[in-house]
C-alpha positions as CSV (number, residue, x, y, z in Angstrom):
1,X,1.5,-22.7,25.7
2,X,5.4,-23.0,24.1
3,X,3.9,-21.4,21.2
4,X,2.1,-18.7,22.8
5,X,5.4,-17.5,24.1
6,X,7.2,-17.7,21.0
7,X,4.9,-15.7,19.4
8,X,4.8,-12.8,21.5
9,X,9.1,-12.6,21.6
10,X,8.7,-12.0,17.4
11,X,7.3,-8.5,18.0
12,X,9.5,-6.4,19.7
13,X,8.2,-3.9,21.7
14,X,7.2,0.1,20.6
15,X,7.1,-1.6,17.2
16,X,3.9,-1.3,14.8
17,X,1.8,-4.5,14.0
18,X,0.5,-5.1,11.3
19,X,-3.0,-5.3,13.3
20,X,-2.6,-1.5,14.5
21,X,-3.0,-0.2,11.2
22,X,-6.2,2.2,10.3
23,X,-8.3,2.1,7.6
24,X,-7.1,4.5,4.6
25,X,-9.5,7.5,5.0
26,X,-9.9,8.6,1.3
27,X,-11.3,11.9,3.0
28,X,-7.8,13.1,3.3
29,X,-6.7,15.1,0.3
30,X,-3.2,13.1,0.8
31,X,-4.7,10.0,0.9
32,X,-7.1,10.3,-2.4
33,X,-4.1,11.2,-3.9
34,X,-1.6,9.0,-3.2
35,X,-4.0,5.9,-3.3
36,X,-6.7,6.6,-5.8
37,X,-5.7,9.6,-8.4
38,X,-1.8,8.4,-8.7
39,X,-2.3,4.8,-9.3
40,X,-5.2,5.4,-11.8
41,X,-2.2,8.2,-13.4
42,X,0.5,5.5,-13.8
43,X,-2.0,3.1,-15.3
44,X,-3.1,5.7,-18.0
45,X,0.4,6.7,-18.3
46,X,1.6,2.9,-18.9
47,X,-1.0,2.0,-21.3
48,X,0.0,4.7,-24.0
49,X,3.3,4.3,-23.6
50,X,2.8,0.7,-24.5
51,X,0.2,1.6,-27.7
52,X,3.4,4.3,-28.2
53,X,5.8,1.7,-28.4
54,X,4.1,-0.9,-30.4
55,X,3.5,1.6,-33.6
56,X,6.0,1.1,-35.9
């Protein structure tokens, strides 16, 4: 019971938990891009830079 009540003073209140969170909807056109086309973008990006680099 002690820790039942010690867990519910770490969230203070009209904060977000972690639990409230929604599902990313990639039907957004912000969403597709910040989560799918950006990170696939920096991956490209980073691997030619790299072959770039190494090339004498």
């Amino acid at each position: 019971m002690i820790n039942l009540f010690f867990a519910i003073l770490q969230l203070p209140p009209g904060t977000q938990n972690p639990d409230d969170n929604l599902p990313v909807n990639l039907k957004d056109p912000f969403d597709l891009v910040v989560f799918v086309i950006l990170p696939v973008i920096l991956i490209i990006l980073y691997i030619i830079w790299r072959k770039k680099r190494r090339k004498p």
